[in-house]
PQR file of N, CA, C, O and H, with PARSE charges and radii, in Angstrom:
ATOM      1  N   UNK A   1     -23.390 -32.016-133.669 -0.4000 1.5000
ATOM      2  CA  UNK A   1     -24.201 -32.475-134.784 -0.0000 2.0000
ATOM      3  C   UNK A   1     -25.675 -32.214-134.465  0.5500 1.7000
ATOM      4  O   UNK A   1     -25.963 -32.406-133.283 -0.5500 1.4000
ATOM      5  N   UNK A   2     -26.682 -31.813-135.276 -0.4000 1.5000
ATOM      6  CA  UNK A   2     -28.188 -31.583-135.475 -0.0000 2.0000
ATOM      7  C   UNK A   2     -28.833 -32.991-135.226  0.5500 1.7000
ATOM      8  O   UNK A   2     -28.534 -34.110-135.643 -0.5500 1.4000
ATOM      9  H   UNK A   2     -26.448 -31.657-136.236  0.4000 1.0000
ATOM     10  N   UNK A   3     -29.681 -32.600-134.516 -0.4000 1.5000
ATOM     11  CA  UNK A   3     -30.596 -34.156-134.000 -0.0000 2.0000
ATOM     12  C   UNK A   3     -31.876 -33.880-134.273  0.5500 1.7000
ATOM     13  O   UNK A   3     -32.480 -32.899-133.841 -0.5500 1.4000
ATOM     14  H   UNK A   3     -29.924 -31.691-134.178  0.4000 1.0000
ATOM     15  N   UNK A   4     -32.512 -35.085-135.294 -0.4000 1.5000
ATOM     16  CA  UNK A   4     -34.156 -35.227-134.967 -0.0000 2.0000
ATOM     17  C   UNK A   4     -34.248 -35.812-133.909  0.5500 1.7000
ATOM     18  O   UNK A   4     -33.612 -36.701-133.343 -0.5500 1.4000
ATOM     19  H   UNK A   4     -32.022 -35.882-135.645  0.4000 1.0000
ATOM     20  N   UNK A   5     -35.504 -34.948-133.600 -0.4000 1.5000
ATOM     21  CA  UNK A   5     -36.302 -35.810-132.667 -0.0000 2.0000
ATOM     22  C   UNK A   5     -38.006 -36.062-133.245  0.5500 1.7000
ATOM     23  O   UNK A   5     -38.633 -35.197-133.856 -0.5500 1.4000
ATOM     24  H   UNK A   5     -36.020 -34.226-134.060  0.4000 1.0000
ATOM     25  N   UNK A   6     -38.495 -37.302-132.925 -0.4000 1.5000
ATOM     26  CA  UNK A   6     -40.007 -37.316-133.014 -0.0000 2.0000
ATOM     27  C   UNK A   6     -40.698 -37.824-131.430  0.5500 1.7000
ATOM     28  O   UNK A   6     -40.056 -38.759-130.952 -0.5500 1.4000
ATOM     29  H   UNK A   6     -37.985 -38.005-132.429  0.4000 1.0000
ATOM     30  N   UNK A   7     -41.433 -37.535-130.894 -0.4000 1.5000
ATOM     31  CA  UNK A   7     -42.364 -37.811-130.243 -0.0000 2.0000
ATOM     32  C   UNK A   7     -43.674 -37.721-129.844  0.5500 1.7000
ATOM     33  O   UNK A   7     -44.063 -36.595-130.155 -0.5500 1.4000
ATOM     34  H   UNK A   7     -41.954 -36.776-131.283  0.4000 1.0000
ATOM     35  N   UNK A   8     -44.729 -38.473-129.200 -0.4000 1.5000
ATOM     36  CA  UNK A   8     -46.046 -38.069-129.575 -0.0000 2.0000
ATOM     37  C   UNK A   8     -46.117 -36.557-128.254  0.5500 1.7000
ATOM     38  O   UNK A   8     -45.411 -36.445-127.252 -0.5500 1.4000
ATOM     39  H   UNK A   8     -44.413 -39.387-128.947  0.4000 1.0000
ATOM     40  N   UNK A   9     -46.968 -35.809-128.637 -0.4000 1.5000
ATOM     41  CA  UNK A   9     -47.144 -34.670-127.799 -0.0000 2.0000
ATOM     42  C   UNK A   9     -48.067 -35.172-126.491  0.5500 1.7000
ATOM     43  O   UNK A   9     -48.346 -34.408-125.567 -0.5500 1.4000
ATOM     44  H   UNK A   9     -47.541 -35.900-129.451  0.4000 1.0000
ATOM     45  N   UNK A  10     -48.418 -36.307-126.539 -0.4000 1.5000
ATOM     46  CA  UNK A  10     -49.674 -36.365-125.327 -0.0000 2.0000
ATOM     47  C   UNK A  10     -48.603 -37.235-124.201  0.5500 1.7000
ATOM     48  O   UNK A  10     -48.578 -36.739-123.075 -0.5500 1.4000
ATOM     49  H   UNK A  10     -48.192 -36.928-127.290  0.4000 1.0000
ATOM     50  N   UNK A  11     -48.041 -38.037-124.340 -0.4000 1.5000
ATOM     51  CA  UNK A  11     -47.305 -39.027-123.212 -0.0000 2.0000
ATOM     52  C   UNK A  11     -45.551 -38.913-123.649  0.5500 1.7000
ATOM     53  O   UNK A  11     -44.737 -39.342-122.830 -0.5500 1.4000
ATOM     54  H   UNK A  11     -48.061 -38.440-125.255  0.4000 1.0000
ATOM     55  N   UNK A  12     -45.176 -38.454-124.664 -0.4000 1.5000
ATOM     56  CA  UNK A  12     -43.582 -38.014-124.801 -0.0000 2.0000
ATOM     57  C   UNK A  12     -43.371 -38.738-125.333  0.5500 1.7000
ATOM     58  O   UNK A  12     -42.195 -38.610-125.673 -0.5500 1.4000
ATOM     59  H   UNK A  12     -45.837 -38.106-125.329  0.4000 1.0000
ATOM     60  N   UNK A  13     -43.999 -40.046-125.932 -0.4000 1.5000
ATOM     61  CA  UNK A  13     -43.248 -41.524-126.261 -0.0000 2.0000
ATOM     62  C   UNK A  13     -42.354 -41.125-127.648  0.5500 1.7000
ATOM     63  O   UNK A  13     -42.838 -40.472-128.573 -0.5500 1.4000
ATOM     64  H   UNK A  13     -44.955 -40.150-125.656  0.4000 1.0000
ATOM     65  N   UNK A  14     -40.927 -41.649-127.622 -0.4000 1.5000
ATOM     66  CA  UNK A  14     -39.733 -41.327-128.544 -0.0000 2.0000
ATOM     67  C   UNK A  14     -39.931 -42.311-129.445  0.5500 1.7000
ATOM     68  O   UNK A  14     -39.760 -43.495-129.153 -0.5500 1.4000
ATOM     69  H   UNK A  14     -40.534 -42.179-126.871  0.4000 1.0000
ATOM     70  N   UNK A  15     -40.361 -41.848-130.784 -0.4000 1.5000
ATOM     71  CA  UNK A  15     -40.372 -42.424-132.103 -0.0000 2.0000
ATOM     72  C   UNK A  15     -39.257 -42.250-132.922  0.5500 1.7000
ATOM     73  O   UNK A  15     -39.189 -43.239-133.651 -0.5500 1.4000
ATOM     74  H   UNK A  15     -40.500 -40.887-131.021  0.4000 1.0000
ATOM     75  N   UNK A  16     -38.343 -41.462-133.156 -0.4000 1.5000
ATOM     76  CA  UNK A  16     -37.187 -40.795-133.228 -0.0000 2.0000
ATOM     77  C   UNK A  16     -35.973 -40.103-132.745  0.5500 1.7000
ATOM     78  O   UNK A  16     -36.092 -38.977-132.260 -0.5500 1.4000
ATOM     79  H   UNK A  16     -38.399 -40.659-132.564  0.4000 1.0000
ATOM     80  N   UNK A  17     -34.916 -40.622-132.824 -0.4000 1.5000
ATOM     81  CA  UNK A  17     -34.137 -39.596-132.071 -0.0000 2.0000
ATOM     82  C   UNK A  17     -32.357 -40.389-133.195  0.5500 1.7000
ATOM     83  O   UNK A  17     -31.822 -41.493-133.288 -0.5500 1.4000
ATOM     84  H   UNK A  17     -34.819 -41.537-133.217  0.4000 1.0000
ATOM     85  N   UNK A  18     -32.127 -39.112-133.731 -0.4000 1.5000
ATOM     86  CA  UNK A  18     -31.363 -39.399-135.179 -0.0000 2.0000
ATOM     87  C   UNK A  18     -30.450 -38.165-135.283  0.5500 1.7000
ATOM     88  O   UNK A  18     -30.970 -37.055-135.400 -0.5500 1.4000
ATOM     89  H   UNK A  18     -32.563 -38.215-133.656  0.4000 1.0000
ATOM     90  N   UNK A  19     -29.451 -38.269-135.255 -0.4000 1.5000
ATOM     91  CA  UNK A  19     -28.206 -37.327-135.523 -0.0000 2.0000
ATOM     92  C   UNK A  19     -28.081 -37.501-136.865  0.5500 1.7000
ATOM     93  O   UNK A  19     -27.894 -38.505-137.553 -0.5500 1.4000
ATOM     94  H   UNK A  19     -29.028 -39.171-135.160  0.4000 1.0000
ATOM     95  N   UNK A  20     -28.256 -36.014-137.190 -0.4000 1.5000
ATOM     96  CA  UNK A  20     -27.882 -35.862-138.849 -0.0000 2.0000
ATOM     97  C   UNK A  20     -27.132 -34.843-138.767  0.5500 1.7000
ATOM     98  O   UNK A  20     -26.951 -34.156-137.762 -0.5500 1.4000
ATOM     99  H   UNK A  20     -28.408 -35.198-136.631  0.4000 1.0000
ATOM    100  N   UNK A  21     -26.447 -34.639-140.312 -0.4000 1.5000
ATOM    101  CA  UNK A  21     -26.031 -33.698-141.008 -0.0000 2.0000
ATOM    102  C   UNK A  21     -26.098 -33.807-142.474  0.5500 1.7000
ATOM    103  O   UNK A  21     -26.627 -34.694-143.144 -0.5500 1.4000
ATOM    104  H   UNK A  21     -26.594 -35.197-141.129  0.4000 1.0000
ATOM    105  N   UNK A  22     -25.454 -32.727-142.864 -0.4000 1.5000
ATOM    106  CA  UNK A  22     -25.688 -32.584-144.440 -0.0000 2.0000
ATOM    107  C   UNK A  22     -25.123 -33.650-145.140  0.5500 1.7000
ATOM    108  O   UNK A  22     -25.634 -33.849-146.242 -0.5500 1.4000
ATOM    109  H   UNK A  22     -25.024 -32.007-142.319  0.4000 1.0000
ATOM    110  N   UNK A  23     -23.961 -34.597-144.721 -0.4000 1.5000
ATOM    111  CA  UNK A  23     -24.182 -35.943-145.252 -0.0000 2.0000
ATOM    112  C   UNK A  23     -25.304 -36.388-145.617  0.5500 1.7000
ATOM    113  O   UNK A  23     -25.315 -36.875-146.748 -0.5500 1.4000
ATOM    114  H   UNK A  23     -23.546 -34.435-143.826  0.4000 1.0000
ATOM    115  N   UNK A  24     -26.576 -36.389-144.862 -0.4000 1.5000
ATOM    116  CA  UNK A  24     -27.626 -37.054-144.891 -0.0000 2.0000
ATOM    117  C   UNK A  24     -28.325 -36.289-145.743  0.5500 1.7000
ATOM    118  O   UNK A  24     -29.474 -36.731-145.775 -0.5500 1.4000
ATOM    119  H   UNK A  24     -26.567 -35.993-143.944  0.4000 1.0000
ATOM    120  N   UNK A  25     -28.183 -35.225-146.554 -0.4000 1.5000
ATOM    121  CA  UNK A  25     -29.102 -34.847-147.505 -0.0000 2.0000
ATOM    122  C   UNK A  25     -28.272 -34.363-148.382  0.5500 1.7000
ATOM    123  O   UNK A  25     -28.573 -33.200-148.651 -0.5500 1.4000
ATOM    124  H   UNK A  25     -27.250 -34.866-146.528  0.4000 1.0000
ATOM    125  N   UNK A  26     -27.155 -34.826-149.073 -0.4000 1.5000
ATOM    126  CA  UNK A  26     -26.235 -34.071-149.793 -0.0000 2.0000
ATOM    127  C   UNK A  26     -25.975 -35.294-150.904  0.5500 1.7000
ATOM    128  O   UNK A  26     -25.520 -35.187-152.043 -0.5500 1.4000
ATOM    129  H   UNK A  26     -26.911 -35.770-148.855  0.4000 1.0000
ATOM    130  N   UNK A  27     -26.445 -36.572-150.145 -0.4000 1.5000
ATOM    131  CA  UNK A  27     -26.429 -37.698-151.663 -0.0000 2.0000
ATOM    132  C   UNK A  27     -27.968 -38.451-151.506  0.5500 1.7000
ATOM    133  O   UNK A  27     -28.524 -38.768-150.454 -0.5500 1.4000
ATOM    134  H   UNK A  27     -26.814 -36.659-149.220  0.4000 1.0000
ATOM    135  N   UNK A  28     -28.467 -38.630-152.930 -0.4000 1.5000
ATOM    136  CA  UNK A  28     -29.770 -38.454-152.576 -0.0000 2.0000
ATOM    137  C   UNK A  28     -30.073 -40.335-152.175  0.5500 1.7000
ATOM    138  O   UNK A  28     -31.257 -40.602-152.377 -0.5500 1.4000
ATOM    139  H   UNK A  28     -28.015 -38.373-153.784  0.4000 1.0000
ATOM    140  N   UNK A  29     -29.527 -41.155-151.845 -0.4000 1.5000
ATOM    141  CA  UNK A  29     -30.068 -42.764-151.770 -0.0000 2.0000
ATOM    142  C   UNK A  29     -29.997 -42.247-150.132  0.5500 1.7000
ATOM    143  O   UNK A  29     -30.785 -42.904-149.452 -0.5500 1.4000
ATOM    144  H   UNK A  29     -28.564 -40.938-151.680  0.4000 1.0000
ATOM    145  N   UNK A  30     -29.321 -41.335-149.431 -0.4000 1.5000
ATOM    146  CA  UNK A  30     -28.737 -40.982-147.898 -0.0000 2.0000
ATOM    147  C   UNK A  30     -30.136 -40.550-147.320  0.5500 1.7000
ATOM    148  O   UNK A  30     -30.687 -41.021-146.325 -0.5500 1.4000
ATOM    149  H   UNK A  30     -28.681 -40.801-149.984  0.4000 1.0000
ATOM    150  N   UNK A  31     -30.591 -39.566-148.145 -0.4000 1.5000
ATOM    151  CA  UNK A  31     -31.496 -38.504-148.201 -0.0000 2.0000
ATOM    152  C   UNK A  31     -32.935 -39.009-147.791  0.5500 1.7000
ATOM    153  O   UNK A  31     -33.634 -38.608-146.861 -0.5500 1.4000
ATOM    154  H   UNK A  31     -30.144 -39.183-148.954  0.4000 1.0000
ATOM    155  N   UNK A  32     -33.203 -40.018-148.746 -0.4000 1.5000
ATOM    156  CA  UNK A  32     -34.429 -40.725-149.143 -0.0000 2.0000
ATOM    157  C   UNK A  32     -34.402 -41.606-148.068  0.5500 1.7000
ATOM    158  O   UNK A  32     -35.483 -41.468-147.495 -0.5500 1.4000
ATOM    159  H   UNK A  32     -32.635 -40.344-149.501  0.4000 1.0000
ATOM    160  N   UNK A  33     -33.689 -42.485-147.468 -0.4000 1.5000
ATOM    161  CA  UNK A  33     -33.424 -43.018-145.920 -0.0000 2.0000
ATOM    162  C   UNK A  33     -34.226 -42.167-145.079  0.5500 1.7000
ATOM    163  O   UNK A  33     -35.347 -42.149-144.571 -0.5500 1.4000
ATOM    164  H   UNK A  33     -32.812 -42.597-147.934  0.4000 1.0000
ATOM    165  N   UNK A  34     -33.184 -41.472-145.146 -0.4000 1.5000
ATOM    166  CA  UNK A  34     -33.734 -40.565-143.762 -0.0000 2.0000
ATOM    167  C   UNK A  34     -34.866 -39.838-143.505  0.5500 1.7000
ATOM    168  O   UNK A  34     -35.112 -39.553-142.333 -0.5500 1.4000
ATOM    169  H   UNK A  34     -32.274 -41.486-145.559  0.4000 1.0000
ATOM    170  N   UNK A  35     -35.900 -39.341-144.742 -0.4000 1.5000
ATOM    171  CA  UNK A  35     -36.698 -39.033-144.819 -0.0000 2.0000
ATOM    172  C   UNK A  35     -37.625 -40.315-144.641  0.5500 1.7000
ATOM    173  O   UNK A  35     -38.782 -40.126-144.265 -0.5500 1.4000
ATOM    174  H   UNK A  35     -35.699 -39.573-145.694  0.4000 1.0000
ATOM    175  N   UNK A  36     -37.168 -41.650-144.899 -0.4000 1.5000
ATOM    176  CA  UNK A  36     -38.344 -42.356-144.758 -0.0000 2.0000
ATOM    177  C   UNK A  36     -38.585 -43.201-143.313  0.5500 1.7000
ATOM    178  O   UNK A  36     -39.534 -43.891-142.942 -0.5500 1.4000
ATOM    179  H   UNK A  36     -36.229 -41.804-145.205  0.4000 1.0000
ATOM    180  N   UNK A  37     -37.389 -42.864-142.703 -0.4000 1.5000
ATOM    181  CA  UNK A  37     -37.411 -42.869-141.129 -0.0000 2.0000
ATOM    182  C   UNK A  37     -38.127 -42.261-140.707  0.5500 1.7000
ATOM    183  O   UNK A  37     -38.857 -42.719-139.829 -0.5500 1.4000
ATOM    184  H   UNK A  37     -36.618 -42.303-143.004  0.4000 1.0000
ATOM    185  N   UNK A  38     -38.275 -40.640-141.239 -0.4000 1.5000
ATOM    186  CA  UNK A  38     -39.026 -39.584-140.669 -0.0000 2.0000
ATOM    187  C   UNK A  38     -40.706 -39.827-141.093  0.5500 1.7000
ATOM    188  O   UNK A  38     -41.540 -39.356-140.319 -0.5500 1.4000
ATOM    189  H   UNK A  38     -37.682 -40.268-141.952  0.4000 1.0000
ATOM    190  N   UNK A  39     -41.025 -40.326-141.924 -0.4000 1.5000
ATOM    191  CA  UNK A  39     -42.184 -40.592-142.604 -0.0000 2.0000
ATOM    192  C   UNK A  39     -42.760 -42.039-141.739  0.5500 1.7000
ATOM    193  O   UNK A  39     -43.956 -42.327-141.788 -0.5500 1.4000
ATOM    194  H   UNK A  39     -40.348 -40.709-142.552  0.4000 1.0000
ATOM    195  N   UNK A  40     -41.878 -42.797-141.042 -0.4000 1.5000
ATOM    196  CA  UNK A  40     -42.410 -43.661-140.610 -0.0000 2.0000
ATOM    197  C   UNK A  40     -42.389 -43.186-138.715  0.5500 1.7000
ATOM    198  O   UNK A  40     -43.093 -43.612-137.800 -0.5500 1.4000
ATOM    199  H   UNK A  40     -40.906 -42.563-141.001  0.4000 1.0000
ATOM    200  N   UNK A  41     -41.581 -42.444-138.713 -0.4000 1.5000
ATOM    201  CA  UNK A  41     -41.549 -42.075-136.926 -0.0000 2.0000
ATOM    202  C   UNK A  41     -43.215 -41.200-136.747  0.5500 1.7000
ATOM    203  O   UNK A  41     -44.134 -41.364-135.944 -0.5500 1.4000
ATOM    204  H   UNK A  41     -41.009 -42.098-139.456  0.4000 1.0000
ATOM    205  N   UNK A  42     -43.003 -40.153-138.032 -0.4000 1.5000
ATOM    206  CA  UNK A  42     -44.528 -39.321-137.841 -0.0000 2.0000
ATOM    207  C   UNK A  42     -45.942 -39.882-138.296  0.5500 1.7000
ATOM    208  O   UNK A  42     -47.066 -39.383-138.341 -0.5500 1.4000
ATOM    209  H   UNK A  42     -42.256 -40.021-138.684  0.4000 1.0000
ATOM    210  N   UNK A  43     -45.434 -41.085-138.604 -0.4000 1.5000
ATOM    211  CA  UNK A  43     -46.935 -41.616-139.058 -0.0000 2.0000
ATOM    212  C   UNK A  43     -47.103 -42.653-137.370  0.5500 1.7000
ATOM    213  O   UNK A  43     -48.184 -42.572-136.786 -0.5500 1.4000
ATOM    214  H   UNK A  43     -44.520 -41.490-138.568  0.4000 1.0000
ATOM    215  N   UNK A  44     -46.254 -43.321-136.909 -0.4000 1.5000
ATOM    216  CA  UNK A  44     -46.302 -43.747-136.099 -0.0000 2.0000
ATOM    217  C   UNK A  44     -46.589 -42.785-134.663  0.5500 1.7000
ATOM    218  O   UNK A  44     -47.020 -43.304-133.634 -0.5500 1.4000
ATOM    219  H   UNK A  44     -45.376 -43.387-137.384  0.4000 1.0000
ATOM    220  N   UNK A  45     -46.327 -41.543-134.757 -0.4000 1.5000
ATOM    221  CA  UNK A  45     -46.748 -41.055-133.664 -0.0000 2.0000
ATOM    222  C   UNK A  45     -48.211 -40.081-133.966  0.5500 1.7000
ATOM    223  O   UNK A  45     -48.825 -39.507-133.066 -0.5500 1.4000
ATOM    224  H   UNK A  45     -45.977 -41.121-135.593  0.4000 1.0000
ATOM    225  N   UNK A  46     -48.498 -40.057-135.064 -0.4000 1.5000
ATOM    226  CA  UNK A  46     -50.254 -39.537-135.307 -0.0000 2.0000
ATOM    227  C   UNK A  46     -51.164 -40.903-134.937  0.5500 1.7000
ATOM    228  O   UNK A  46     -52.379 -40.821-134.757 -0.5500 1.4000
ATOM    229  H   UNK A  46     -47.999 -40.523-135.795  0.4000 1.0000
ATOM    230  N   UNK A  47     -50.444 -42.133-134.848 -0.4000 1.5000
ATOM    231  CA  UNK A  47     -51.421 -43.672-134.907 -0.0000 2.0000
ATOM    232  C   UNK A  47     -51.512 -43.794-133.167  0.5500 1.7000
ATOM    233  O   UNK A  47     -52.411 -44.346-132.532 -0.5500 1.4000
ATOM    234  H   UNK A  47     -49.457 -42.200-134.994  0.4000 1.0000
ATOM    235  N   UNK A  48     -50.256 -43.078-132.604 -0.4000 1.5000
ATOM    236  CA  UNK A  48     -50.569 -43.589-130.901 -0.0000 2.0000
ATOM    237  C   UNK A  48     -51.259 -42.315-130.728  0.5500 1.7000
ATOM    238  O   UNK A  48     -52.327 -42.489-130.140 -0.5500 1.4000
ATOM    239  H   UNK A  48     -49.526 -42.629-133.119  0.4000 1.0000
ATOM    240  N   UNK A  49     -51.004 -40.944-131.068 -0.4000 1.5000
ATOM    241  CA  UNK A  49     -51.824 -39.702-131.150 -0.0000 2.0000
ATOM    242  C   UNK A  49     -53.205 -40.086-130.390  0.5500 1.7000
ATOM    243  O   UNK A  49     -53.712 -39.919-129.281 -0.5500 1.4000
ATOM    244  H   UNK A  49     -50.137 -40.803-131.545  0.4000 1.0000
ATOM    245  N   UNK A  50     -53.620 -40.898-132.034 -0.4000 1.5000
ATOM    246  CA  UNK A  50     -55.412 -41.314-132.286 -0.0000 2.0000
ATOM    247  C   UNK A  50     -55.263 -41.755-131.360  0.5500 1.7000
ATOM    248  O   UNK A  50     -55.468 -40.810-130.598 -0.5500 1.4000
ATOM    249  H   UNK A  50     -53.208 -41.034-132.935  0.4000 1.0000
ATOM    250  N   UNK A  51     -54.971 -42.799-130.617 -0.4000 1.5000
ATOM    251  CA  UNK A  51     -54.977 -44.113-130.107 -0.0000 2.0000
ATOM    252  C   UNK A  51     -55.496 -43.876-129.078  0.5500 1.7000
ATOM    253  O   UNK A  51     -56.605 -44.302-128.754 -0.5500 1.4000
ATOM    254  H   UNK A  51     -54.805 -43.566-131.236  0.4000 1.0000
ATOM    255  N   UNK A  52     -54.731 -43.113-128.357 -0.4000 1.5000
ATOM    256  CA  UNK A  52     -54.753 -42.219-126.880 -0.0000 2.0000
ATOM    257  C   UNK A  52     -56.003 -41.433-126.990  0.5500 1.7000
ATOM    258  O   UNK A  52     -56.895 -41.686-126.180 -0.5500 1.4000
ATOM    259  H   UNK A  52     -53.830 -42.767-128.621  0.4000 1.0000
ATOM    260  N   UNK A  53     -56.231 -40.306-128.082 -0.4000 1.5000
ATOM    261  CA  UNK A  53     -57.730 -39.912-127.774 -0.0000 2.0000
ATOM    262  C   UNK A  53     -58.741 -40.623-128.251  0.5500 1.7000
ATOM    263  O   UNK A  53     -59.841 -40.072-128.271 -0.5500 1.4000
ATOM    264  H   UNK A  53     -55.506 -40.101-128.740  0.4000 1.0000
ATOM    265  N   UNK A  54     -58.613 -42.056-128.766 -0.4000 1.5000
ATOM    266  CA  UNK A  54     -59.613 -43.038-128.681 -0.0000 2.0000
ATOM    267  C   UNK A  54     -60.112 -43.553-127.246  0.5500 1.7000
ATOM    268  O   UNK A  54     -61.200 -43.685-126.686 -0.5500 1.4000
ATOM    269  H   UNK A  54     -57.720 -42.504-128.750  0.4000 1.0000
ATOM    270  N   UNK A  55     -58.696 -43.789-126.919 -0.4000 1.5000
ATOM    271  CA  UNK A  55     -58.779 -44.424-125.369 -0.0000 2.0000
ATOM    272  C   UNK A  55     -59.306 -43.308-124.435  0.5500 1.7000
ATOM    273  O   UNK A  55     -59.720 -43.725-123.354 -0.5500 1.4000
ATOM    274  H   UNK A  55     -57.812 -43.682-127.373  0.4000 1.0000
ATOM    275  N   UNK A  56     -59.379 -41.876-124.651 -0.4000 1.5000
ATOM    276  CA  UNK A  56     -59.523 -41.164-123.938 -0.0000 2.0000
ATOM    277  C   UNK A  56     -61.594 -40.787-123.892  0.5500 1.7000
ATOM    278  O   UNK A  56     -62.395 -40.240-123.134 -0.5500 1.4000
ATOM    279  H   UNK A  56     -59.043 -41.536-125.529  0.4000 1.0000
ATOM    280  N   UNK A  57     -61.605 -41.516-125.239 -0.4000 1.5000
ATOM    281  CA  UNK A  57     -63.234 -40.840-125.393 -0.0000 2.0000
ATOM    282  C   UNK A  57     -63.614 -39.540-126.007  0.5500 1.7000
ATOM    283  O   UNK A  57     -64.760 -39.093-126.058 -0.5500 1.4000
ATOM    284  H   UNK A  57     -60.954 -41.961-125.855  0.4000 1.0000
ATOM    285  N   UNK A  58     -62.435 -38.930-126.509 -0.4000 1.5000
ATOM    286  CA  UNK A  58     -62.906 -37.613-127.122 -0.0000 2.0000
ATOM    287  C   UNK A  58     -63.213 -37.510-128.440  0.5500 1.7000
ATOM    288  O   UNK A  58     -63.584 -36.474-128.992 -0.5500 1.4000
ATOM    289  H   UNK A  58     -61.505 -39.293-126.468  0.4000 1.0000
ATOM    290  N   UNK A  59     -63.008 -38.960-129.138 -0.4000 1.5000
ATOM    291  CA  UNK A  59     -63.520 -39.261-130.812 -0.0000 2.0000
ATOM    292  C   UNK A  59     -62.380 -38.791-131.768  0.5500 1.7000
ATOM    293  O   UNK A  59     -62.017 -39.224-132.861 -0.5500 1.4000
ATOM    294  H   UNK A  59     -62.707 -39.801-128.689  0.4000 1.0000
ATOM    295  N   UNK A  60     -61.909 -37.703-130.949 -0.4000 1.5000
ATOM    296  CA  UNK A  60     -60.671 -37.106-132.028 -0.0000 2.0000
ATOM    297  C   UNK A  60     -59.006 -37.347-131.631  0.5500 1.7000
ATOM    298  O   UNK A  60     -58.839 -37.964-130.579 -0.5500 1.4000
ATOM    299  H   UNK A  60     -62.204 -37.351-130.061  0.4000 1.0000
ATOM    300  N   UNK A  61     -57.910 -36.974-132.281 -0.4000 1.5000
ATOM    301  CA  UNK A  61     -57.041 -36.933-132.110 -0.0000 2.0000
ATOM    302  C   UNK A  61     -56.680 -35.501-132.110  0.5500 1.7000
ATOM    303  O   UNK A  61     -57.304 -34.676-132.776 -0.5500 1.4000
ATOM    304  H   UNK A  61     -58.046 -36.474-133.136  0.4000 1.0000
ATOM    305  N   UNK A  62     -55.547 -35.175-131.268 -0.4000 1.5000
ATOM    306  CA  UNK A  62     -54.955 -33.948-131.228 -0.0000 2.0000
ATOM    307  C   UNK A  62     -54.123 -33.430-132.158  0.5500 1.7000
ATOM    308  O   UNK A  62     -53.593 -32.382-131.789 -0.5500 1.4000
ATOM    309  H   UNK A  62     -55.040 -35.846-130.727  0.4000 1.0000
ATOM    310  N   UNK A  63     -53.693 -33.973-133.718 -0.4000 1.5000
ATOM    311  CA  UNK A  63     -53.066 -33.929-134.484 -0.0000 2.0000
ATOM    312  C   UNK A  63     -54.352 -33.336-135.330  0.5500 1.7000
ATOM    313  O   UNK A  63     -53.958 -32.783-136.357 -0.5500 1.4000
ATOM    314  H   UNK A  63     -54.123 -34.825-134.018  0.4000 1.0000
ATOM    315  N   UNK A  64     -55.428 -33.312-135.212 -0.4000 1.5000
ATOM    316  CA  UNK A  64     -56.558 -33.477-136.006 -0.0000 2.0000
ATOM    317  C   UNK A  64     -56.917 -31.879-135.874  0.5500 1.7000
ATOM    318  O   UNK A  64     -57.443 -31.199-136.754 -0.5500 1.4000
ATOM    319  H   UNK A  64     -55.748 -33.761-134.378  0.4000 1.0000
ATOM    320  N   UNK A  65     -56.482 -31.409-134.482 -0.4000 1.5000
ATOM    321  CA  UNK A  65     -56.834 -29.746-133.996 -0.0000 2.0000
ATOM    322  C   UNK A  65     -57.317 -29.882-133.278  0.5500 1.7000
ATOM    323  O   UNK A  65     -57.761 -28.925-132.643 -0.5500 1.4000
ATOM    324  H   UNK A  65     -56.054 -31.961-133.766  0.4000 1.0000
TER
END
């Protein structure tokens, strides 16, 4: 089976990790789930992103470029 994964790129931290298949996008109440897992794993890993180059002093985040 196909697996998301989310994590932040600077320390690895696992925001996601989700076995799907086309079950999961083939009825749409399944669909809309899972996308809003994904909408909450990637918003959560752009917030530790910042966080980290707050803590780091560089003003920016690496999601930012």
């Amino acid at each position: 089976m196909v697996r998301i994964i989310v994590t932040t790129e600077q320390n690895d931290h696992l925001l996601l990790d989700e076995h799907v298949g086309m079950v999961h996008l083939s009825e749409g109440h399944a669909a809309e789930q899972l996308i809003q897992r994904l909408r909450w794993a990637v918003t959560d890993a752009e917030d530790a992103e910042r966080s980290l180059a707050d803590a780091n002093g560089n003003g920016h985040s690496p999601v930012d470029g």
